[in-house]
C-alpha positions in Angstrom: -11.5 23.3 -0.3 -11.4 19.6 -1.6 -11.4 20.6 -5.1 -8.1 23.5 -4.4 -6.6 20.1 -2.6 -7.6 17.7 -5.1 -6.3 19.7 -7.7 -2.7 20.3 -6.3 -2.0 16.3 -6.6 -0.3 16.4 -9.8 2.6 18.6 -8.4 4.0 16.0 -6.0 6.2 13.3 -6.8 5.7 10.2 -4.6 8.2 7.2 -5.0 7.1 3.7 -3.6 9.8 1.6 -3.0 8.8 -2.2 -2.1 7.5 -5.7 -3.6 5.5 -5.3 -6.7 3.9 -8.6 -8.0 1.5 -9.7 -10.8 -1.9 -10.3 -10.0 -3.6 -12.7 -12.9 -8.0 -13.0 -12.4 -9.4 -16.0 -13.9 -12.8 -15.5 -14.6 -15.2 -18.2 -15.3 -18.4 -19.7 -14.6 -19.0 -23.0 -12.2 -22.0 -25.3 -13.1 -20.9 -28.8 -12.1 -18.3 -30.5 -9.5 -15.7 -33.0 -10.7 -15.9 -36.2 -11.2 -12.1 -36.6 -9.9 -12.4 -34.8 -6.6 -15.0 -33.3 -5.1 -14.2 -29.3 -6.3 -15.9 -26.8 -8.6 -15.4 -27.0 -12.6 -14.6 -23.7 -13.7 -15.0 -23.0 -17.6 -12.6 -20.1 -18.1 -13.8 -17.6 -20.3 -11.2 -14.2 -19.7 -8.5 -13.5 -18.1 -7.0 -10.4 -16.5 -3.1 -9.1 -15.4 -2.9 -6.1 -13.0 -0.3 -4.5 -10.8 -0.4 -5.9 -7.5 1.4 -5.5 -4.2 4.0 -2.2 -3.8 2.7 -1.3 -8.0 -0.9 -1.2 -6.2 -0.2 1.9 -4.1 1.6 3.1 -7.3 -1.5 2.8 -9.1 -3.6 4.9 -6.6 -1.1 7.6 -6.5 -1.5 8.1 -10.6 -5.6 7.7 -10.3 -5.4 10.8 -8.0 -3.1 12.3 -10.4 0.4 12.2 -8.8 3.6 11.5 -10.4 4.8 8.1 -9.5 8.1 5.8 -9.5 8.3 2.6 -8.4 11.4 1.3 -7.1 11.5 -2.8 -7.1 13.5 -6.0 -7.8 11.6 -8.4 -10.1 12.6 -11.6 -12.1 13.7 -11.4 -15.5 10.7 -13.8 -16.3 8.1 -13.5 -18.8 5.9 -12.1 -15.3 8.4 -9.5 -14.9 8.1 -8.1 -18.3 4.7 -8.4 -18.0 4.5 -6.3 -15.0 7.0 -3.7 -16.0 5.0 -3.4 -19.1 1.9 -2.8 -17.5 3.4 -0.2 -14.7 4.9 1.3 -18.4 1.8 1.2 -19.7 -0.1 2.6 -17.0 2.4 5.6 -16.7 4.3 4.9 -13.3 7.9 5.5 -14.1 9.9 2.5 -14.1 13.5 3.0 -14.5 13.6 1.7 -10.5 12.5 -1.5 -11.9 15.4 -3.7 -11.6 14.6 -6.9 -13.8 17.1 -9.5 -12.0 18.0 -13.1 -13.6 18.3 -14.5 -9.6 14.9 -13.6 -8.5 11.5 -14.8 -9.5 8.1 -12.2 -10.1 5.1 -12.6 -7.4 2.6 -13.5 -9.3 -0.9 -14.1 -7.5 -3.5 -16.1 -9.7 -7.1 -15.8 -8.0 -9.7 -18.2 -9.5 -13.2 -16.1 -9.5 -16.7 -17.8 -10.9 -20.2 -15.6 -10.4 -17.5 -13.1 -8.4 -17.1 -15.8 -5.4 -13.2 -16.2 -5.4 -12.3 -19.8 -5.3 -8.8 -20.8 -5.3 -5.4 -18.9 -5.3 -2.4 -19.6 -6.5 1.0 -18.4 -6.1 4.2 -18.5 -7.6 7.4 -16.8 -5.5 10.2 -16.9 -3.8 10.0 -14.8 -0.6 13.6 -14.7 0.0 15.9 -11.6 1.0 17.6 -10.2 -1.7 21.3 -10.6 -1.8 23.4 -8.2 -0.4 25.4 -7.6 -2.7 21.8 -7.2 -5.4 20.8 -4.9 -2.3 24.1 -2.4 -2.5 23.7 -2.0 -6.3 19.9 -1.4 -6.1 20.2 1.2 -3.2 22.8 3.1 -5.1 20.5 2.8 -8.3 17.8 4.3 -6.3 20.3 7.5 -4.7 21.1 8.6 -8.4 17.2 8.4 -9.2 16.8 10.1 -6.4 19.3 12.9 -7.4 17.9 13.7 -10.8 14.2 13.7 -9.5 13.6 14.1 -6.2 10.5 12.9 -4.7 8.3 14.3 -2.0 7.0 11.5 -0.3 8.8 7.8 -0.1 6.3 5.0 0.6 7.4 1.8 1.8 5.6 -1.1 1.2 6.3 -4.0 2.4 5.1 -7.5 1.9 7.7 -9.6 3.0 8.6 -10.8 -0.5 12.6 -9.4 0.0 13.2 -6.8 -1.4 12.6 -4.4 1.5 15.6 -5.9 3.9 16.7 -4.5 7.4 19.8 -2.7 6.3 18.4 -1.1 2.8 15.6 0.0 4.8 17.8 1.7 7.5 20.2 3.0 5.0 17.1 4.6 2.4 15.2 6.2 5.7 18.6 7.9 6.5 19.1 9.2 2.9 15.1 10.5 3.2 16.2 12.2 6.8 18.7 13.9 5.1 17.5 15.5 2.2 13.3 16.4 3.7 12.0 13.8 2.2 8.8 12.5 3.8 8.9 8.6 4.7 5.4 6.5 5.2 5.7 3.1 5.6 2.4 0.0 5.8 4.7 -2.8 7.2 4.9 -6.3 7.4 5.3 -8.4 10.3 9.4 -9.7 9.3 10.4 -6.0 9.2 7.9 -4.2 11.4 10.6 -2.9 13.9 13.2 -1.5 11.4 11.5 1.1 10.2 13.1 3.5 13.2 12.4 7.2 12.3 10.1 7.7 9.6 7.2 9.5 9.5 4.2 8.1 9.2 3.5 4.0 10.6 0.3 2.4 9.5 0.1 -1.1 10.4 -3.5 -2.6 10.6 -4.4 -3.5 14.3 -3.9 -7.5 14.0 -0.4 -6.8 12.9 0.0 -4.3 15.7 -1.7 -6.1 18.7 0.9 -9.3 17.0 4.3 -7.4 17.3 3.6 -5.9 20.5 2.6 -8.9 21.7 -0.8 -7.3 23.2 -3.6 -9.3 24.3 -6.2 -6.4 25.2 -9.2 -6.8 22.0 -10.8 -3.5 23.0 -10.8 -0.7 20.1 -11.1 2.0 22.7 -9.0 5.4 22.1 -7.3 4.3 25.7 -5.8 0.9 24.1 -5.4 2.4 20.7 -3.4 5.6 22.2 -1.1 2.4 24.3 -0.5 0.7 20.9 0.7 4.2 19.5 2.8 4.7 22.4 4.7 1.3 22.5 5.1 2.0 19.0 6.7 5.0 19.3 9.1 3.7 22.0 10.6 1.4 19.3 10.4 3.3 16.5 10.7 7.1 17.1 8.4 7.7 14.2 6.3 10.6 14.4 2.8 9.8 13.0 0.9 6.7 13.5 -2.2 5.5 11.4 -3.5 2.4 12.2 -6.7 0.9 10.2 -9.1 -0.9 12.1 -11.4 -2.3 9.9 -15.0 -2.0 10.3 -14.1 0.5 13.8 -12.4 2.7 10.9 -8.8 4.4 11.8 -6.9 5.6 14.5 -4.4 8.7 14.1 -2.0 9.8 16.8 0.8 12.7 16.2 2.7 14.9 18.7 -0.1 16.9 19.7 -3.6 15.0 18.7 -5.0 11.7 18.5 -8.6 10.1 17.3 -10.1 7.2 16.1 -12.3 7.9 12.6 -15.2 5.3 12.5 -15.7 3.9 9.6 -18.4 4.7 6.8 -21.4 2.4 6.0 -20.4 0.2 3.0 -21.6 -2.6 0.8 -18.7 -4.4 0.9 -17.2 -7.1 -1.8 -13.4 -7.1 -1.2 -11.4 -5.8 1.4 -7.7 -6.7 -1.1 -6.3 -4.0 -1.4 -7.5 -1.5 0.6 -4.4 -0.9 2.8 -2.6 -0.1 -0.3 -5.2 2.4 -1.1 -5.6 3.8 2.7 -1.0 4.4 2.6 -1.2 6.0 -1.1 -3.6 8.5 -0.4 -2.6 9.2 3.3 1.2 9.8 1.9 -0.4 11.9 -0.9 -2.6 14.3 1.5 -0.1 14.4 4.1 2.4 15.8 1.5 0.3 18.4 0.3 -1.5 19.6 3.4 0.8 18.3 6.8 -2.8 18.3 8.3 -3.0 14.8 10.1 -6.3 14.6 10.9 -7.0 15.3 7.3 -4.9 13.1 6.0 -6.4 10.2 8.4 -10.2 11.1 7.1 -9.7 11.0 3.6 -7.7 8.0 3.7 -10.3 6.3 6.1 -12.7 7.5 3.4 -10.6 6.0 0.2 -9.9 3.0 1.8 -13.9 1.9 2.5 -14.5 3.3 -1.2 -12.1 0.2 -2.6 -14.0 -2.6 -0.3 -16.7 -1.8 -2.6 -15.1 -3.6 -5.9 -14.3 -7.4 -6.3 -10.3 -7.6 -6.5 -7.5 -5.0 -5.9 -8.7 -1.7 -7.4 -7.3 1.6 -7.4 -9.5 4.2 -6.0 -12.0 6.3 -8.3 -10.4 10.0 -7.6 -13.7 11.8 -8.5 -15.9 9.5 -6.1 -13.4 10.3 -3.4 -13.4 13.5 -3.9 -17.3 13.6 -4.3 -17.4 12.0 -0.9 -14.9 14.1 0.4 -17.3 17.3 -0.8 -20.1 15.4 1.1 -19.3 14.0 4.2 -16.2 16.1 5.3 -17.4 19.8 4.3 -18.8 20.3 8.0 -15.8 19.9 9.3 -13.2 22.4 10.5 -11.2 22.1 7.2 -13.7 23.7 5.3 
């Protein structure tokens, strides 16, 4: 059943629409402290660029073989071209990709020796884009939309500007309209505009934060409360909320569980809500089975933990583990 499911990925078309940044590793090796200030030395020895933020989720979409647009505003810096080479390079489509002489690219520089990460730095400006950037992008993104319609919109959102209130109202409508699917992972300056899409995953901390909730118990009782208070503001139909080490919790019309989490070694947890909304948006699309969608994201989601740094998930281990640990259940 996995492998039919699996093998259906490459027929959907999944646009992610949100703030891609650069993420630079500096890899290097520490031996002595400085005799300047008491931090680390770190010889460099390599250096790597990969797609971070919003081009992250993109990047998990194409490892489990969807096609994948990204639609962003980035600076028309030497970091921009970087990135919209890479996203190029990788094979996400990029003619969404608005290179803009007013804005500056995200890019994260993390400082890693002996894979401890030390230090990061970063180089932004987190500012709204202006509206009248805003109007010309949205009406860039309807005629992309019109020649290649995607299945699935995922919003990601880091707070970096590009996703503002009124682009986010006005590209939710346009989805409505025309049956495309909507799935959102939010950030805390936006986390209420996102009125009527389909699928919500916050993690928990953001949740219990814009709700203003003080209860700590991950209990399906409190879990079910947070779904409920979210649905009273947004209307959405589907949340997902990761949890951490407790797993996730899933709540539609008609079901809701919490997923406990599988045991993992684990070496980064970057990431992994990129992972957890790319394959969620991807098995939703191709299934409308919720509590399917939920397992296999909870599953993807500890899979990345297991590397050092963001990492798009390994399709075949996901799918392995998918063969293993969900065949007993009543999908099979």
């Amino acid at each position: 059943m996995f492998d039919q499911l699996f093998a259906r990925f490459p027929n959907y078309h999944i646009a992610v629409l949100g703030d891609a940044m650069l993420d630079t590793y500096w890899w290097g090796n520490t031996e002595r402290i400085s005799p300047e200030a008491p931090v680390p030395v770190v010889a460099l020895n390599s250096k790597e660029y990969r797609i971070g933020g919003a081009g992250n989720v993109a990047l998990n979409l194409l490892a489990l073989g969807a096609k994948v647009s990204m639609h962003t505003v980035i600076g028309q810096d030497e970091d921009g071209i970087l990135l919209e080479q890479i996203m190029r390079d990788k094979g996400i489509g990029t003619a969404g990709v608005w290179l803009h002489p007013d804005r500056v690219t995200t890019n994260k520089i993390r400082v890693i020796s002996r894979s401890q990460h030390l230090l990061r730095l970063d180089h932004e400006v987190s500012a709204d884009i202006e509206q009248a950037i805003e109007q010309q992008f949205f009406r860039r993104m309807i005629d992309s939309f019109e020649q290649h319609k995607p299945d699935v919109l995922i919003l990601e959102d880091y707070n970096k500007g590009v996703l503002t209130e009124s682009l986010i109202a006005s590209i939710v409508d346009y989805c409505r309209q025309h049956q495309i699917i909507t799935t959102v992972d939010p950030k805390r300056a936006n986390f209420f505009a996102y009125k009527g899409v389909d699928i919500f995953k916050p993690n928990l901390k953001e949740a219990r934060e814009a709700l203003n909730l003080l209860d700590k118990s991950v209990s399906l009782a409190s879990m079910r409360n947070i779904h409920q208070k979210l649905h009273e503001k947004l209307q959405h139909a589907i949340s997902l909320v990761t949890l951490s080490e407790h797993g996730v919790f899933y709540e539609s019309s008609n079901d809701s569980e919490i997923l406990p989490a599988h045991i993992r070694n684990i070496a980064d947890v970057s990431g992994a809500g990129d992972t957890v909304i790319a394959v969620a948006s991807l098995v939703y699309a191709a299934t409308r089975d919720v509590k399917l969608m939920a397992e296999i994201a909870n599953l993807a989601g500890g899979i990345v933990c297991e590397e050092v740094g963001t990492a798009a998930i390994d399709a075949s281990k996901l799918l392995a583990e998918c063969n293993s640990l969900l065949k007993e259940a009543a999908y099979s």
